[in-house]
C-alpha positions in Angstrom: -38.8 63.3 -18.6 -39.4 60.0 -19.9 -36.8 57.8 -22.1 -37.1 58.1 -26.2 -38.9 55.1 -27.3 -37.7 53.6 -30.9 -40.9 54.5 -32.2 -40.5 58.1 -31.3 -36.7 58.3 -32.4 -38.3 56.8 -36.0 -41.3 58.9 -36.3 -38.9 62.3 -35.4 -36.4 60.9 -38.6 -39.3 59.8 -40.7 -40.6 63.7 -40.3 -37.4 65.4 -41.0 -36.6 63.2 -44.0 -40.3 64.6 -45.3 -39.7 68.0 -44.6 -36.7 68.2 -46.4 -37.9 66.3 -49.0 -41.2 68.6 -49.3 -39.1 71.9 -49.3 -36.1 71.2 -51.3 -35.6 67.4 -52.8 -39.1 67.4 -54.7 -38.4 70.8 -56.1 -34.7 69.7 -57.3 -35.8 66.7 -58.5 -38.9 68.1 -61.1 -36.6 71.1 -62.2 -33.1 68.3 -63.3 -34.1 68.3 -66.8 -33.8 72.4 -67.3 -30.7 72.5 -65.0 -28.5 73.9 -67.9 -31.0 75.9 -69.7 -33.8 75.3 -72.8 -30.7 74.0 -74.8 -30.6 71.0 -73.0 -32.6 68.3 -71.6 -30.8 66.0 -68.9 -27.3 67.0 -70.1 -28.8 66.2 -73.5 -28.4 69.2 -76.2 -31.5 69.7 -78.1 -32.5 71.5 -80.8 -34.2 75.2 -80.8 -37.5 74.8 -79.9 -37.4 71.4 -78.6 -39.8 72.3 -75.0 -42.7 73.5 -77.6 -42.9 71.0 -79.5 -40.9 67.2 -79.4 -39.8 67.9 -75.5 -43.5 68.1 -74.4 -44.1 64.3 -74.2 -40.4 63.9 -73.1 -40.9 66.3 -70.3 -44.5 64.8 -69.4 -42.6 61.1 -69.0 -40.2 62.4 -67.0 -42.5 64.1 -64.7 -44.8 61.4 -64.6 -42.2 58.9 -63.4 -40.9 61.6 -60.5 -45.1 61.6 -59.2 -44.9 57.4 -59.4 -41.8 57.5 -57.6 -43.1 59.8 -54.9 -46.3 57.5 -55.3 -44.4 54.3 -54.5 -42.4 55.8 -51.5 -45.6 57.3 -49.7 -47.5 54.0 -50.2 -45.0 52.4 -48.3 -44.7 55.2 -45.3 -48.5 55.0 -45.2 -47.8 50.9 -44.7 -45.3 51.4 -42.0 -47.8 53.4 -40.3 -51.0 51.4 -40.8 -48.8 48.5 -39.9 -46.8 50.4 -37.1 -43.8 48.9 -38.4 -41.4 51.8 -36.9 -38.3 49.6 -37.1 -39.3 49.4 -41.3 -38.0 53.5 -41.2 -34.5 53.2 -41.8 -35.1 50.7 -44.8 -38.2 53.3 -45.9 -35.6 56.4 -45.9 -32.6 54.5 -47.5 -34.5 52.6 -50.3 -36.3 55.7 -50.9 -33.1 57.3 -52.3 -32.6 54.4 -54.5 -36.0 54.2 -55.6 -35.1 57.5 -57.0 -31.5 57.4 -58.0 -32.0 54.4 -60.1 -35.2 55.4 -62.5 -33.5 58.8 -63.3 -30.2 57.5 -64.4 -32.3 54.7 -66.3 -34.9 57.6 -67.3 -31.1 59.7 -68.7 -30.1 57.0 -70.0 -32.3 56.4 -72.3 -32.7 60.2 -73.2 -28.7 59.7 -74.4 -29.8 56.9 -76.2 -33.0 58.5 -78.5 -31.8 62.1 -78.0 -28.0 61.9 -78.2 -26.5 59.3 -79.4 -24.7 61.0 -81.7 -23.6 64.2 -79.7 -20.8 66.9 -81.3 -16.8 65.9 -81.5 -15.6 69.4 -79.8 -11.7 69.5 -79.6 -10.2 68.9 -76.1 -8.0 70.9 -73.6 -5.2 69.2 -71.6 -5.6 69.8 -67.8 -1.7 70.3 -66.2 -3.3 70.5 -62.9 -2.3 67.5 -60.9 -4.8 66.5 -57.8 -3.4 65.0 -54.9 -5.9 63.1 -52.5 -4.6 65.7 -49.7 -6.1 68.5 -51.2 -9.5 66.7 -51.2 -9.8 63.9 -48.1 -8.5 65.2 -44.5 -6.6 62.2 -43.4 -6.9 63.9 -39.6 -10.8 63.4 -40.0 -10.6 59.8 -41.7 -8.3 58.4 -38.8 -11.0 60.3 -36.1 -14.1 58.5 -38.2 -12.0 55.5 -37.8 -11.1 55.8 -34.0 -15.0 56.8 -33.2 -16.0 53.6 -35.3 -13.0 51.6 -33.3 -13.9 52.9 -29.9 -18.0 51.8 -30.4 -16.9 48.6 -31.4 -14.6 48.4 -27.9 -17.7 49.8 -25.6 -20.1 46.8 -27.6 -17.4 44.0 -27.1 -16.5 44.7 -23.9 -19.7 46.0 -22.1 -22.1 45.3 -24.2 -23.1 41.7 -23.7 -24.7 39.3 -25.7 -27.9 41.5 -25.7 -26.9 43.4 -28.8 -28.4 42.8 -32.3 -24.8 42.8 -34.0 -26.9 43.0 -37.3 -27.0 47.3 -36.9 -23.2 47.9 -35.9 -22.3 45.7 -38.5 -24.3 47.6 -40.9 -22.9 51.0 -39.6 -19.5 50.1 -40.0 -19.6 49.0 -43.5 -21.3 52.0 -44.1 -18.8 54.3 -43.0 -15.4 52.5 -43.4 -16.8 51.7 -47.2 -17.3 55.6 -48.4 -13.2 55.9 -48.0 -12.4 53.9 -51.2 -14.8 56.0 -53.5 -13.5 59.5 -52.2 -10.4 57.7 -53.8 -11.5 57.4 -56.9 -14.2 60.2 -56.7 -10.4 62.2 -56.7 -9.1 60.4 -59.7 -12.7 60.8 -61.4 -13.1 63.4 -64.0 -14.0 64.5 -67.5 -12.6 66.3 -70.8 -12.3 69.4 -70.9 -13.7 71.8 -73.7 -11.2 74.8 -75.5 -14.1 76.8 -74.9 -14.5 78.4 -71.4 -11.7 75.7 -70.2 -10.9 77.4 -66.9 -14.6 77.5 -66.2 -15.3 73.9 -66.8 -12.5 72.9 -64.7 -13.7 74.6 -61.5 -16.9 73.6 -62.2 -15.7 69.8 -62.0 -13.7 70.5 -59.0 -16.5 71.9 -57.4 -19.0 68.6 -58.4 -15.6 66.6 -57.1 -15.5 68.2 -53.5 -19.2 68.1 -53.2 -19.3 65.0 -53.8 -17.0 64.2 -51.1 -18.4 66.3 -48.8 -21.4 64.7 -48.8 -19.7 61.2 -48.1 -18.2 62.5 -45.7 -21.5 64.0 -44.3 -23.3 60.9 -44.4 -20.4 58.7 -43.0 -20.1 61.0 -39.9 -23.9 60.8 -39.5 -23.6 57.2 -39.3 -20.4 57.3 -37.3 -22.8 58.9 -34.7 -25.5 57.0 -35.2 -22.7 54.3 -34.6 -21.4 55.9 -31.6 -25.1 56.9 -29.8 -26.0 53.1 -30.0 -22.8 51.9 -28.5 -23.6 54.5 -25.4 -26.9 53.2 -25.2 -25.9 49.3 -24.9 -22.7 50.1 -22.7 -22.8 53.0 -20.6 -24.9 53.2 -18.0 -26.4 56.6 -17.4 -27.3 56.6 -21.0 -29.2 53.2 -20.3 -30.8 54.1 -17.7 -31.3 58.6 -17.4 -33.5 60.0 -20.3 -31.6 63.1 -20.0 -28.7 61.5 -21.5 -30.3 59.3 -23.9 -32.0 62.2 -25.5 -29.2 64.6 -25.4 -27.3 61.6 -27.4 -30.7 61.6 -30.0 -29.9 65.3 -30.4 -26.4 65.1 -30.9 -27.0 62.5 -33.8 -29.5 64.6 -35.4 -27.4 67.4 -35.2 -24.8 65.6 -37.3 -27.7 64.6 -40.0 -28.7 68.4 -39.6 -25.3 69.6 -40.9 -25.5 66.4 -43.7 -28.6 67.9 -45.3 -27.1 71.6 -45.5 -23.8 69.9 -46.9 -26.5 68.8 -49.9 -28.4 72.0 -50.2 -25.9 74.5 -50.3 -23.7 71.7 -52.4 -26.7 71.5 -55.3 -26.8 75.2 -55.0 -23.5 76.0 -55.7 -23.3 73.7 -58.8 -26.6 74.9 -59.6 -25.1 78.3 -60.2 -22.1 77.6 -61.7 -22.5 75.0 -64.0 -26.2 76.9 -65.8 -24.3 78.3 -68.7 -21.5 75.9 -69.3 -22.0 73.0 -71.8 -22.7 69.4 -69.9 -19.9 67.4 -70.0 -22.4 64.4 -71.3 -23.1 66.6 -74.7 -20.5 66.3 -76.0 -17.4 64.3 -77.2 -13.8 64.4 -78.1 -11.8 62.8 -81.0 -10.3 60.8 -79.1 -13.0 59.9 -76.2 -16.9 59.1 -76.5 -19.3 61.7 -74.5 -19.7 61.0 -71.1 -22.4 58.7 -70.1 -23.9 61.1 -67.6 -23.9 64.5 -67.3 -21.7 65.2 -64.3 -24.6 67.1 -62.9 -26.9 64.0 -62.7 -24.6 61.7 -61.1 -21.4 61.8 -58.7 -17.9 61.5 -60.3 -17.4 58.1 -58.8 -20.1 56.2 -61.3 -18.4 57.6 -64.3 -15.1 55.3 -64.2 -15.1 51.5 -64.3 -13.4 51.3 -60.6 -16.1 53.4 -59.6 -18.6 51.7 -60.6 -17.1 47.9 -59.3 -16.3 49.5 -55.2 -20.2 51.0 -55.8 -21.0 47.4 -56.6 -19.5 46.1 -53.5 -20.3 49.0 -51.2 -24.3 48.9 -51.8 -24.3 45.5 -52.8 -22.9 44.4 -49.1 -26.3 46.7 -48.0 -28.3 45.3 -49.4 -27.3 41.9 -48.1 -27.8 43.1 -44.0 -31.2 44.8 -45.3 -32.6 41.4 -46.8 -31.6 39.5 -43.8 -32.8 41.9 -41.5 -36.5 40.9 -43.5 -35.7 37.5 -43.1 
């Protein structure tokens, strides 16, 4: 059994990535703008009708821009490839999601802007339930994240030598220490709820709140292990140097990303289900509060508060800075 190569370890992620994306991301993607029914179109309430006649060029833009997107993010697979630039993947699969995240809530925007800009005043219910941040975040788990991230950083510093490119564990730790601040505030996050179906609306926005964690969570213990596998490989010497170890640490990461991509699936299915036949919290307002600027079914709870926005600012903004200098 010979040791994984970086190239194969890339090309296995780059193919998982695509199958899930092929089987579930593409579909859930093209389908976003019926989520809620014929009624509405991205959390937008249109009028009877609207998908036989005025939707149809509305619904062709949209679809256009998800078969450029996909477009985009294949021409630059098939340029890592030509190019064998295998170290490129992580950038590929992470700006990928941003290549898509950022035209759609541009793409909704603008819907809210032409289609809804004046949406109905509905009267508002007041919500007695109190959330405490215990009932959402395991502070057991955070302070285990924390000890995994703390103990990798121990086995680089101490055995790892001057070999290591300090770029990726740098990376990886902002990545997972940086989710904790918006499961904060993805706690505190939330919207007014209607006098109609109240109950309903309510556990449907708990639900979106604790899926929303859940996949931080997901994605921070994926990189946790990511974390943890390269500090093993750097440090400890029957991983560096026995290939039964090294890919039984491969499989243990994967495994983690594994159970990330069934947190989303089930997650999208779940609010799928219950939130088809309740009103989008973006269609409407209150007397006393404009409508939402997203549907909560678009976007996670986090973007829709000013605080929210600023630590997402920080967060993907101190990403972005290791990507660019990784290109340098």
């Amino acid at each position: 059994m010979s040791s994984p190569t970086g190239v194969e370890i890339n090309i296995f992620c780059i193919t998982l990535i695509l199958f899930f994306w092929v089987f579930y991301g593409f579909r859930n993607i093209w389908s976003l703008p019926l989520r809620h029914g014929d009624s509405f179109f991205l959390g937008v309430e249109v009028s009877p009708g609207f998908y036989e006649g005025p939707g149809i060029p509305w619904l062709k833009s949209y679809h256009a821009m998800v078969i450029v997107l996909h477009f985009i993010w294949a021409l630059a697979l098939g340029t890592i490839i030509i190019l064998r630039r295998w170290d490129m993947a992580p950038l590929w699969a992470g700006g990928g999601a941003m290549l898509h995240v950022i035209p759609l809530l541009a793409f909704a925007a603008w819907t809210r802007h032409k289609l809804g800009a004046n949406p109905p005043v509905r009267a508002v219910a007041i919500q007695l339930k109190s959330r405490r941040l215990g009932d959402y975040i395991s502070w057991p788990l955070e302070a285990l994240m924390a000890a995994v991230v703390a103990f990798s950083w121990w086995l680089l510093l101490r055995h790892g030598g001057t070999h290591i490119a300090w770029r990726d564990p740098l990376l990886m730790t902002w990545w997972v220490l940086g989710y904790l601040p918006g499961k904060i505030i993805t706690v505190r996050a939330g919207s007014p709820l209607p006098t109609e179906r109240t109950e309903e609306h309510y556990q449907y926005q708990d639900a979106v709140r604790r899926n929303a964690i859940r996949v931080y969570s997901g994605t921070a213990w994926f990189v946790a292990a990511v974390l943890f596998g390269y500090a093993l490989l750097h440090t400890w010497s029957p991983a560096k140097t026995v290939p039964l170890w090294q890919w039984l640490i491969v499989g243990v990461t994967m495994a983690f990303w594994g159970n990330y991509v069934i947190y989303i699936v089930r997650g999208q299915r779940q609010l799928a289900d219950m939130g088809r036949d309740l009103r989008p919290s973006g269609s409407w307002a209150t007397p006393f509060r404009r409508a939402a600027g997203m549907d909560s079914s678009l976007i996670n709870p986090v973007m829709r508060s000013r605080s929210g926005l600023i630590w997402f600012a920080i967060w993907f903004g101190g990403i972005l800075v290791f990507i660019f200098y990784s290109l340098r």
